[in-house]
LOTI-155642 format. One record per residue (C-alpha): residue number from 1; x, y, z. Coordinates in steps of 0.2 Angstrom, whole numbers. Layout:
BEGIN
NUM; X; Y; Z;
...
This chain:
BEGIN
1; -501; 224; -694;
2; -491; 237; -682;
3; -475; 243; -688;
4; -458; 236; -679;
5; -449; 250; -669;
6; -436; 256; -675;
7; -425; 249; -661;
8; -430; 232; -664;
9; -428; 233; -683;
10; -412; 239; -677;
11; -409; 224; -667;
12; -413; 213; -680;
13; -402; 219; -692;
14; -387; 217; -681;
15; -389; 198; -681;
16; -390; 196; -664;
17; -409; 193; -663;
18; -406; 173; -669;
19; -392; 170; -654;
20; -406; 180; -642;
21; -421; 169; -648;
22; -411; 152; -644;
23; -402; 156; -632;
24; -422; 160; -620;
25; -427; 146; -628;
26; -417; 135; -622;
27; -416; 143; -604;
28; -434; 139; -606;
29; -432; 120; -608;
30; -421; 119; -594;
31; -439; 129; -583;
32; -449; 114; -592;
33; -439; 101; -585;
34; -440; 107; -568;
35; -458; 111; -568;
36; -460; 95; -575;
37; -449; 87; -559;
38; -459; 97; -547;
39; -476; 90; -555;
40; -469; 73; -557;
41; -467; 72; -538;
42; -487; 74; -533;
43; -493; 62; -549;
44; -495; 44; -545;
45; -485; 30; -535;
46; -474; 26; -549;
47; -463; 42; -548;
48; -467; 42; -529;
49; -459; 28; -527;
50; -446; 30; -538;
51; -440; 46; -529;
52; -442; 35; -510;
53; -432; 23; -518;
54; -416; 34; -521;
55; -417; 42; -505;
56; -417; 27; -498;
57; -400; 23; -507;
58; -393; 39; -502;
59; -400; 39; -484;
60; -397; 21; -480;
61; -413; 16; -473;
62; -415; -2; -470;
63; -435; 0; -477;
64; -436; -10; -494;
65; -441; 1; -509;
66; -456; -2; -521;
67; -452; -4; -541;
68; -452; 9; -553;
69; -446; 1; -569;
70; -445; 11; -585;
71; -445; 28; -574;
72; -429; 37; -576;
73; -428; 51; -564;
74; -424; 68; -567;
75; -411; 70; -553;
76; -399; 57; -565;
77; -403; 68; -579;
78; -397; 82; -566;
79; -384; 74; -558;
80; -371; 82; -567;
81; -364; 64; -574;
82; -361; 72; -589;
83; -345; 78; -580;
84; -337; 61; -580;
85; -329; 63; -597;
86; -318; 77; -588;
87; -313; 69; -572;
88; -301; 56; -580;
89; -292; 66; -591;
90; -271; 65; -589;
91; -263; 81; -586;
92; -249; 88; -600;
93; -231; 95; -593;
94; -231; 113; -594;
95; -219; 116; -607;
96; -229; 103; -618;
97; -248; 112; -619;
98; -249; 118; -638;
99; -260; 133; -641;
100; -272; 121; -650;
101; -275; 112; -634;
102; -276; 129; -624;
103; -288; 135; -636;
104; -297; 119; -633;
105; -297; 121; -615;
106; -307; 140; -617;
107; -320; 132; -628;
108; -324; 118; -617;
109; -324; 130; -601;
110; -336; 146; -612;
111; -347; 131; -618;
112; -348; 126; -599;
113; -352; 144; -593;
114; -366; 147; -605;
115; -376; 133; -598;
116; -369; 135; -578;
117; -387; 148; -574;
118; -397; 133; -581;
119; -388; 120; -571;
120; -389; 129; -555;
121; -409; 124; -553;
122; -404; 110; -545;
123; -401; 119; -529;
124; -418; 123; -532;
125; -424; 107; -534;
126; -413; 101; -518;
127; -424; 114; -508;
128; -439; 109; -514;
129; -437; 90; -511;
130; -433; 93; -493;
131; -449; 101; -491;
132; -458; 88; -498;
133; -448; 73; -488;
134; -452; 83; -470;
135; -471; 80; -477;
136; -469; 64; -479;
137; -460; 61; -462;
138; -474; 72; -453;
139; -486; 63; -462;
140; -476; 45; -456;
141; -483; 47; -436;
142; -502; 46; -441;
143; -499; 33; -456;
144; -486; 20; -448;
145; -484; 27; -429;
146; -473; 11; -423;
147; -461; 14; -439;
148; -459; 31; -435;
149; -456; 26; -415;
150; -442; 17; -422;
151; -436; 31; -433;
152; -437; 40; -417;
153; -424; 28; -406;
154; -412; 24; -421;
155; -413; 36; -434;
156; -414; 54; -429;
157; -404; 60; -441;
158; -418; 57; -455;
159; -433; 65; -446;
160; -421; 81; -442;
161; -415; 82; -460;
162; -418; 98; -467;
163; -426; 107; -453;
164; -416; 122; -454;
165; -421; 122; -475;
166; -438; 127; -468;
167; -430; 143; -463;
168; -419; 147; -476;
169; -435; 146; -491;
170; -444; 160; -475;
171; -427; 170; -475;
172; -426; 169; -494;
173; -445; 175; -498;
174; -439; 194; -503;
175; -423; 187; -512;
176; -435; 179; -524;
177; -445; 190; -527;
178; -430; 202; -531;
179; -425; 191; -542;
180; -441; 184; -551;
181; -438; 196; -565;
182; -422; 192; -570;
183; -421; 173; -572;
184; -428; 173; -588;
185; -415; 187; -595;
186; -398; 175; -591;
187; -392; 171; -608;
188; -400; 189; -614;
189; -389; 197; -630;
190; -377; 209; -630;
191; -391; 220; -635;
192; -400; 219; -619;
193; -388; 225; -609;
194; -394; 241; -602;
195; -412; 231; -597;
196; -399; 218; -584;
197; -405; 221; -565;
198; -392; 231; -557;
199; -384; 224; -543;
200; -386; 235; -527;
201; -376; 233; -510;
202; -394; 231; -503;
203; -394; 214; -515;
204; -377; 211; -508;
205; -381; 211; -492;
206; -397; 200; -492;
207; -387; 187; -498;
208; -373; 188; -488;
209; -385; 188; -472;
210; -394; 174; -479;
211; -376; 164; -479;
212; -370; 171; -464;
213; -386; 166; -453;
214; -394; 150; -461;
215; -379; 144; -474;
216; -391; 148; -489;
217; -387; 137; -506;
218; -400; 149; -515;
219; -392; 162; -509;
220; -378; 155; -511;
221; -382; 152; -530;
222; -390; 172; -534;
223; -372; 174; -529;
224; -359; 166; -541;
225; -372; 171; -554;
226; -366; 187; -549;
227; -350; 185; -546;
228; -349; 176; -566;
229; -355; 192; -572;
230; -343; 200; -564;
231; -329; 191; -570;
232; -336; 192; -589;
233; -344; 208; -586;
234; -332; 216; -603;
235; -332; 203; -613;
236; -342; 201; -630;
237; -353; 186; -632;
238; -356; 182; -612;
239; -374; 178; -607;
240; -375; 189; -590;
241; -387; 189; -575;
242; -383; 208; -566;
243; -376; 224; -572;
244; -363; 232; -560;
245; -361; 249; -564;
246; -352; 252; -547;
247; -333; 249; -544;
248; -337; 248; -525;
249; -350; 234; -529;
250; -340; 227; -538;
251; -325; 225; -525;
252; -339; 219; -513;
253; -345; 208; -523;
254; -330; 196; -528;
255; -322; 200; -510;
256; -340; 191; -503;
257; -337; 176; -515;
258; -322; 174; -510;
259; -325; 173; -495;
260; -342; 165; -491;
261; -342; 152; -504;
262; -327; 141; -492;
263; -339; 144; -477;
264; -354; 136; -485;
265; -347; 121; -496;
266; -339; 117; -477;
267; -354; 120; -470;
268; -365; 107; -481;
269; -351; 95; -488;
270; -338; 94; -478;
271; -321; 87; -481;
272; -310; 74; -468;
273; -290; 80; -467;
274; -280; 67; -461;
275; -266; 68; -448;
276; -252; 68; -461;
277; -259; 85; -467;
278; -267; 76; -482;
279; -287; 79; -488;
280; -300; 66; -494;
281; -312; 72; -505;
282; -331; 76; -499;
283; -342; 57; -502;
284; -352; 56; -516;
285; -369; 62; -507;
286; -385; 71; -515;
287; -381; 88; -510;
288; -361; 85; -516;
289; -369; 80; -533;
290; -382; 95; -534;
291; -367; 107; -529;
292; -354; 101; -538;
293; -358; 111; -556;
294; -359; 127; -545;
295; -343; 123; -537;
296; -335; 120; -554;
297; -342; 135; -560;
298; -337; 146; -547;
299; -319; 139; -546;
300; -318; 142; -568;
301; -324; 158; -566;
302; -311; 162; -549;
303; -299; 156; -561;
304; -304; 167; -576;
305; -305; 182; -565;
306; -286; 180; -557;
307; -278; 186; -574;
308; -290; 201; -574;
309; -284; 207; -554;
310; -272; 219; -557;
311; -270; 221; -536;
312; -260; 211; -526;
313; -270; 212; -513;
314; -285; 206; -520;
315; -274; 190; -530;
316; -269; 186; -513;
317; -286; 186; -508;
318; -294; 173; -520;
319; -278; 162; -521;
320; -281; 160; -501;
321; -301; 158; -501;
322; -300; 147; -518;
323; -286; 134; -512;
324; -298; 131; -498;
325; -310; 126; -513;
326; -299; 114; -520;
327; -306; 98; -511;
328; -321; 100; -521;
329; -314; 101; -537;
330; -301; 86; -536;
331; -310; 75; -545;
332; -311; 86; -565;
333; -292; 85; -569;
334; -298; 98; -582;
335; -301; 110; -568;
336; -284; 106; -558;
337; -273; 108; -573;
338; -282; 125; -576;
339; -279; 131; -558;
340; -261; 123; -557;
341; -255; 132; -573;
342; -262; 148; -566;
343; -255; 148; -551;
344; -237; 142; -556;
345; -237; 157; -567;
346; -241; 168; -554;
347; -229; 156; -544;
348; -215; 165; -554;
349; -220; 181; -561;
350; -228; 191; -546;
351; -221; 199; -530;
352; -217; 191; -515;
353; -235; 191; -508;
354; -242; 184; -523;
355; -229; 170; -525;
356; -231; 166; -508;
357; -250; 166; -509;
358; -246; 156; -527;
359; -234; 142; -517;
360; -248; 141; -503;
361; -261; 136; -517;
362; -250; 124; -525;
363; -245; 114; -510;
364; -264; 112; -508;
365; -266; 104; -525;
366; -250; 95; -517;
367; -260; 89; -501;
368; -270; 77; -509;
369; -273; 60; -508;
370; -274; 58; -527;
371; -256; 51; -532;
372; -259; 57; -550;
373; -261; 75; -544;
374; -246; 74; -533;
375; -236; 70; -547;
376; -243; 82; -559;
377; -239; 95; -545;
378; -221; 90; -545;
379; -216; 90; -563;
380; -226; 106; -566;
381; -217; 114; -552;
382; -197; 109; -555;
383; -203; 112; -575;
384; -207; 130; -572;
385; -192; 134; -558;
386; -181; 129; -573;
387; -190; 140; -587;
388; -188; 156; -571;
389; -172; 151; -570;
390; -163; 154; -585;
391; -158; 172; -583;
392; -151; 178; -565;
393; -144; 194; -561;
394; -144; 204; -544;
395; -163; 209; -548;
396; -170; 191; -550;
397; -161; 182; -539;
398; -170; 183; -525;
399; -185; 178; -533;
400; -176; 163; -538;
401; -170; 158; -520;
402; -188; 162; -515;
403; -195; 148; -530;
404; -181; 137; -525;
405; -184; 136; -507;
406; -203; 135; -507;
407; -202; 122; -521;
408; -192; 112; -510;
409; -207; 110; -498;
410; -216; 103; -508;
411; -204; 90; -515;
412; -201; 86; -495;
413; -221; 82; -493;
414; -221; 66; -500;
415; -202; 59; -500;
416; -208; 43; -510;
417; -216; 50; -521;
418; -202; 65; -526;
419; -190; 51; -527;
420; -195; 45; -543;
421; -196; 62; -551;
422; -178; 68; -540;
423; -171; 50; -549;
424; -174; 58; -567;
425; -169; 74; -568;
426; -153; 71; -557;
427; -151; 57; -570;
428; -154; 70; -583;
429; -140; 82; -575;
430; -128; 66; -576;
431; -131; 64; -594;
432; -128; 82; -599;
433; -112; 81; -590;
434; -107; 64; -599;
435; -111; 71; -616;
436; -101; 87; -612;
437; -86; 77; -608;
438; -87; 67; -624;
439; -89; 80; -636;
440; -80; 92; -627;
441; -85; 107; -639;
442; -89; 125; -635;
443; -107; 122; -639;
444; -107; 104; -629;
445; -99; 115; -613;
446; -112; 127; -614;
447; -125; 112; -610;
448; -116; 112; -593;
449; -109; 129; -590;
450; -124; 140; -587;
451; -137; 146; -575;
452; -151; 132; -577;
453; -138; 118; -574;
454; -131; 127; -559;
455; -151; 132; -551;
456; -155; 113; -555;
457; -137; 106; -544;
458; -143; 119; -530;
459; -160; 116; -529;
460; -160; 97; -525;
461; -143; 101; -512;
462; -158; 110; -505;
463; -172; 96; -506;
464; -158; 83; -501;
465; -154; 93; -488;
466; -171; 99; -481;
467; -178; 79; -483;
468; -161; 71; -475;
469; -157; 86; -460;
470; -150; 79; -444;
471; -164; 88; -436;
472; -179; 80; -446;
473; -170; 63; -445;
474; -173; 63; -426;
475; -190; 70; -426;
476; -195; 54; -438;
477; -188; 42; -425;
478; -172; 39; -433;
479; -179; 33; -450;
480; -171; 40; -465;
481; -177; 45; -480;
482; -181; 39; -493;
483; -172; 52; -505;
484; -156; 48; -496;
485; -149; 37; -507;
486; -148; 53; -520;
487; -135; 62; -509;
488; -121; 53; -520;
489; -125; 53; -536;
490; -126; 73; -535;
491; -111; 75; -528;
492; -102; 66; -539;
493; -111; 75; -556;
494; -107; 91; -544;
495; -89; 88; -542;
496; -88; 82; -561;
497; -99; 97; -568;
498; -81; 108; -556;
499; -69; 95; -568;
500; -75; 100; -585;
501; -68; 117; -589;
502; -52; 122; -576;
503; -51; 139; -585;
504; -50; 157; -576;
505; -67; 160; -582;
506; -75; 145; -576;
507; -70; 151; -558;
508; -87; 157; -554;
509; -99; 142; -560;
510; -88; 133; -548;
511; -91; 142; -535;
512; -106; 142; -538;
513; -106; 123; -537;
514; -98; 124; -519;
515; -109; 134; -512;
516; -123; 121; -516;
517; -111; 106; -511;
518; -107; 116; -493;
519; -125; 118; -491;
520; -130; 100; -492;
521; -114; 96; -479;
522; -123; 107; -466;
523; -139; 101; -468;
524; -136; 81; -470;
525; -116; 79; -459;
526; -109; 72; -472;
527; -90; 73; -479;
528; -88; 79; -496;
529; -69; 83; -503;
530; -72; 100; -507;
531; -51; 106; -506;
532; -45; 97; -520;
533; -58; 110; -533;
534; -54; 125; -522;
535; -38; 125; -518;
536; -34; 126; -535;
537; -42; 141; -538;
538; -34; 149; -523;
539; -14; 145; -529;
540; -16; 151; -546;
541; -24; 168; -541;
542; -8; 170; -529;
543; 4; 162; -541;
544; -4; 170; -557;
545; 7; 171; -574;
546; 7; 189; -577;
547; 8; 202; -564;
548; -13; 208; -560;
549; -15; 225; -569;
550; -26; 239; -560;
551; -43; 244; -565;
552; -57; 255; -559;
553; -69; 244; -562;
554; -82; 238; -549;
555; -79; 222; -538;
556; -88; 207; -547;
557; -102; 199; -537;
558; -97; 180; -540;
559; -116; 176; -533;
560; -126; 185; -548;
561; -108; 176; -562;
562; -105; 160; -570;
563; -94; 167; -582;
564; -81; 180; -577;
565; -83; 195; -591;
566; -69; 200; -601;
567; -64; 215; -595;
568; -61; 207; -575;
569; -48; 195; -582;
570; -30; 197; -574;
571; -36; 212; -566;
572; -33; 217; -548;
573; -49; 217; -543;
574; -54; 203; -550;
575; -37; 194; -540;
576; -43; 202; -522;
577; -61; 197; -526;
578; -58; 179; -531;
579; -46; 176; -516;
580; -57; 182; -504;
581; -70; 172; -511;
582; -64; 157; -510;
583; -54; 162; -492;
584; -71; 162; -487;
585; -78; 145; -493;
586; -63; 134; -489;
587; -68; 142; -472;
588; -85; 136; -470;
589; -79; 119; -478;
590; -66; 117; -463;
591; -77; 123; -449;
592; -91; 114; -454;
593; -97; 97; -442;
594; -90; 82; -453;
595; -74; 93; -453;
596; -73; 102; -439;
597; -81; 92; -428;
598; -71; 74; -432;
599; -58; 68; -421;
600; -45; 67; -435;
601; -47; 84; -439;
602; -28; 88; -436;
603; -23; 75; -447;
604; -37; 80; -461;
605; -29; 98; -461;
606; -10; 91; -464;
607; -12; 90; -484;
608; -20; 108; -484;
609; -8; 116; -473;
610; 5; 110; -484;
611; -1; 118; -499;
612; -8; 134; -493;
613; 11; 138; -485;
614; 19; 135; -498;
615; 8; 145; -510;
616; 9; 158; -498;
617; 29; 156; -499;
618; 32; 158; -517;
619; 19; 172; -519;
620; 31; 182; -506;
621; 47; 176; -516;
622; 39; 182; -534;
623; 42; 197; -542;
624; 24; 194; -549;
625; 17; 191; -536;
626; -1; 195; -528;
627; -5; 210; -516;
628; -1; 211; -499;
629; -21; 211; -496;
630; -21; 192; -504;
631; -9; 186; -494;
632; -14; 193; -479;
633; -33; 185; -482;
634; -24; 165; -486;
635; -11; 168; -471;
636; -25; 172; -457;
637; -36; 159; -464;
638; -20; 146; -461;
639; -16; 154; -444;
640; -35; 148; -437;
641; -33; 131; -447;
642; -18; 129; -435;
643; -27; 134; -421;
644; -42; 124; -423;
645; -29; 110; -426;
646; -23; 112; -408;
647; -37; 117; -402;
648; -45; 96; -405;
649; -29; 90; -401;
650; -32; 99; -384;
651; -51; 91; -382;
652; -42; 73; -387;
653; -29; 70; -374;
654; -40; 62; -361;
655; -47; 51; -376;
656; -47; 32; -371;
657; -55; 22; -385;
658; -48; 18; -402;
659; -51; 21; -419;
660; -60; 7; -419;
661; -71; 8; -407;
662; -84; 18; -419;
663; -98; 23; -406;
664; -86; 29; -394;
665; -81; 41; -409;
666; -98; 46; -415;
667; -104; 50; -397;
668; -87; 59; -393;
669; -89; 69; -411;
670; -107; 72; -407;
671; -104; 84; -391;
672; -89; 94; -399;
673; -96; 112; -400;
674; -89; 117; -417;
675; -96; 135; -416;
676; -82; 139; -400;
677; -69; 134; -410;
678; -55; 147; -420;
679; -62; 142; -436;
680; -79; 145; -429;
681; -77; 160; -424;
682; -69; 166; -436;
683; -83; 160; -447;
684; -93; 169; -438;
685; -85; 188; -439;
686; -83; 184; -458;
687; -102; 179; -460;
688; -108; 198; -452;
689; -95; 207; -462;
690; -102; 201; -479;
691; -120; 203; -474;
692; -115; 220; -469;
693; -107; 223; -487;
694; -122; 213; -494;
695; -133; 227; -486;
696; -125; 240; -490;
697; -125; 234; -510;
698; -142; 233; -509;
699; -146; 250; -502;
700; -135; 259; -515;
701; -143; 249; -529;
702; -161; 256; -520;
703; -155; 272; -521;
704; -155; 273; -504;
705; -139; 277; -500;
706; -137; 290; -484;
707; -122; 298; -495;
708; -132; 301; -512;
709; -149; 308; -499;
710; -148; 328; -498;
């Protein structure tokens, strides 16, 4: 007996011979199974008739089919039925996925890798059959020329089926011969891997002409297997097809699967989008059911490969190409809660392009037809803007506003069925205010008082205010929405969330509040008595206790606070800041439409008026007073009030009808132009002043600051 070499007693040693042997042996039952198939085809009218009697289903041919009992054909075996245990699977909140489960979930998706090559042989077999059915039909003329005339006149569809096929297997002859010799090597050992084919850009671009020119499924599948061994392509344990020892390949290669894998699946199995922007799911036909492990496959592995991108270019790219996938992969909840909890996370960890690119991906999950996936989209969504949320500064914030707005859109697809979830969580905000003002402890106020609470009351002013806009009501014929009725309730736990803690401290986290109350008044023209929580705020910082101290400390940005720090507290900056401040958001509060614009405007102002002159008055007569700056901010805001008071008064005169007469007041109210008035334009000055300071802050925090530059 020959001696072993000593590369193979090597190999045996490392254990690794075992996993080799099985794994080819069982590559090799899969090649039976479809040898067997092909032979089954040409043996016998049993499974002859057996194979016309399913095309018959699929097809919908009138003809009656011939019994094949006790025959059970390979295609069911095939089918990828197996799958159904997957597809029914309920989807778990974010925040509630243990790492058991997660662990779980990367079993389940390597076991389902390790047999994907095996799998893909039913494109194979989907070739094959279409060669044998145009036999059969050419075949048809001579046998049964009167059926086939009738196949002629009503039927064309059948007798053209698969003609171009015949040229994709002609196109195809090289590809297969390239890749004869690497078939068997698919689940090959770690051992094996320097005898791997190596994938060329010749390779590549065979398959990308075959796709491009006849829509190829083979070539569609040489290319997947590819594209899984470049996504595993370092880890230990994966059964590869190719070896890519070339970074340019490499780009090419996943940059072309991408790409060409949308073209194709549209090409074969194409999905209907309805007119509300929803999709329906391709129908259960024989090429959707030969495909659909590929797709899977390839939609696993797109996934696997996203947390190995380290360009955002190239994230960008496969979040586009794959959302384009996901009508295909609707119907395994496993593969949607995979894709959803990736793209959430890069939802609201990347840069602007990805998130973008992440929101885009997400509001295609969003677009389906699936109620259950629509919900599942929701909750997932509001669950991880709350989790970004917690910490804001300068830095963050914008990335905040970003989440927060494009969230919003997809809470304003489907008004019906965010209403449910919009119900809970402004419920939820209701209940940590009520236990706040029971226990009303330092702890019990922190449940309140901080940044989540504050994002979450400013993030539905913003769905509330996007779903119910004046605008959007008249492009939906008048009909309002359903989330309407929700514009109450968060005003009140708003204006209760202002009443809890009337400290100096606390002056920021109103203001915060306001801001979000003054945006839904906008947005949905409706009144909401803002003064009486402002105008506090305002004659304590004129009237204050002790006289302001100075400091050379920076002014505070009340956008980026909830909490004034310690060292700002009865400090002169801190005084200036804070009156100007709220100077500014009584403002857009009085020259805003439900204020501005109404009919009893001059009469709404009297109450104000009142109180802002006579705060002004004693801070004048105080020998602790405020500075002449604060004063002078509170004194021109009063100056256009009293304009703009005249100013309706003016536009009134000639008014005939009566308080009472209510459409006569809407449709006067409706043609006031609250943009020409005082208060609009000074609203307007004040609005470029502050984006011009905002500019300039976010220039010198840049370090691009023209004074700092040599």
């Amino acid at each position: 007996m020959a001696k072993a070499a000593k590369s193979t007693r090597k190999f045996a040693a490392s254990g690794r011979l075992k996993k080799t042997i099985q794994s080819r042996k069982k590559h090799q039952q899969v090649l039976k199974k479809v040898a067997g198939r092909r032979g089954a085809k040409g043996k016998g009218n049993r499974s002859g008739d057996a194979q016309e009697n399913d095309e018959d289903e699929e097809e919908g041919e009138g003809r009656k089919a011939k019994s094949a009992k006790g025959v059970k054909s390979v295609d069911d075996f095939l089918g990828a039925g197996f799958m159904e245990s997957d597809e029914d699977e309920d989807m778990q909140p974010v925040d509630q996925l243990s790492s058991d489960e997660d662990q779980e979930e990367d079993d389940e998706n390597e076991n389902e890798d390790e047999d994907d090559d095996g799998s893909f042989s039913d494109i194979d077999s989907l070739a094959d059959e279409t060669k044998t059915h145009l036999q059969d039909l050419s075949s048809l003329a001579q046998k049964d020329p009167e059926f086939y005339k009738y196949l002629q006149e009503n039927d064309r569809e059948l007798l053209e089926f698969g003609a171009h096929a015949q040229d994709q297997d002609q196109d195809q002859d090289e590809d297969e011969d390239e890749d004869e010799g690497f078939d068997m090597d698919v689940d090959a050992g770690e051992g094996e891997e320097d005898r791997l084919p190596v994938l060329s850009g010749d390779i590549l671009r065979g398959w990308q002409k075959a796709i491009l020119e006849h829509r190829s499924l083979r070539a569609l599948r040489k290319l997947l297997i590819a594209f899984r061994s470049a996504a595993h392509m370092n880890e230990d344990g994966q059964a590869l097809a190719w070896n890519i020892d070339s970074s340019a390949v490499y780009n090419k290669l996943i940059t072309t699967a991408f790409k060409y894998t949308p073209i194709v699946l549209d090409h074969h199995i194409p999905y209907k989008t309805l007119s509300n922007g929803k999709f329906k799911p391709p129908t259960q036909t024989r090429t959707q059911k030969a495909l659909q492990k590929l797709i899977l496959s390839y939609f696993h592995n797109t996934i696997h490969i996203l947390s190995q991108l380290t360009e955002a270019k190239m994230v960008v790219l496969a979040l586009g190409e794959s959302a384009r996938v996901v009508p295909y992969v609707v119907g395994s909840r496993k593969a949607v809660r995979a894709y959803l909890k990736k793209c959430l996370e890069l939802w609201s960890s990347g840069e602007d392009s990805v998130r973008i690119a992440a929101f885009l991906a997400i509001r295609k999950l969003a677009s389906s037809t699936d109620e259950s996936i629509m919900d599942m989209v929701l909750k997932n969504t509001y669950l991880t803007l709350i989790r970004s949320s917690k910490s804001t500064s300068a830095h963050t914030l914008p990335s905040i506003n970003l989440m927060k707005n494009s969230a919003s859109e997809i809470f304003c697809l489907d008004h019906a069925a965010a209403y449910q979830h919009a119900f809970g969580y402004i419920r939820q905000l209701a209940i940590h205010l009520r236990n706040s003002m029971k226990v009303k402890t330092k702890e019990a106020y922190k449940q309140v008082y901080n940044w989540q609470y504050a994002h979450c009351v400013d993030f539905w002013a913003i769905v509330l205010a996007r779903a119910c806009d004046s605008q959007a009501l008249v492009e939906r014929g008048g009909e309002e929405s359903e989330l309407k009725p929700l514009v109450y309730p968060l005003v009140q736990v708003s204006l209760g969330a202002i009443k809890l803690i009337s400290n100096s401290r606390s002056y920021p986290f109103h203001l915060q509040i306001v801001r979000s109350l003054l945006h839904l008044t906008r947005h949905v023209q409706v009144y909401i008595p803002i003064p009486p929580y402002i105008l506090p705020i305002l004659t304590s910082t004129l009237n204050p206790s002790t006289r302001p101290k100075s400091s050379t400390l920076r002014p505070l940005d009340f956008e980026v606070q909830i909490r004034t720090p310690q060292q700002y507290l009865k400090t002169r900056v801190y005084t200036e800041g804070l009156v100007e401040e709220t100077a500014y958001l009584l403002a857009e509060w009085l020259g805003s439409k439900p204020v501005q614009g109404s009919v009893a405007f001059p009469e709404l102002v009297v109450p104000l008026v009142v109180v802002l002159r006579k705060a002004i008055k004693a801070a004048k007569s105080s020998g602790k007073n405020a500075s002449g700056k604060d004063v002078g901010v509170v004194k021109g805001l009063l100056e256009r009030v009293e304009e703009s008071s005249s100013w309706v008064e003016q536009r009134r005169k000639g008014v005939t009808f009566t308080p009472g007469m209510l459409a006569e007041v809407e449709d006067w109210e409706s043609r006031v132009k609250v943009e020409e008035s005082p208060l609009g334009k000074y609203i307007r000055v004040q609005r470029k002043t502050r984006e011009k300071r905002r500019l300039l802050v976010e220039k010198a925090r840049e370090g691009e600051d023209e004074i700092l530059e040599d």
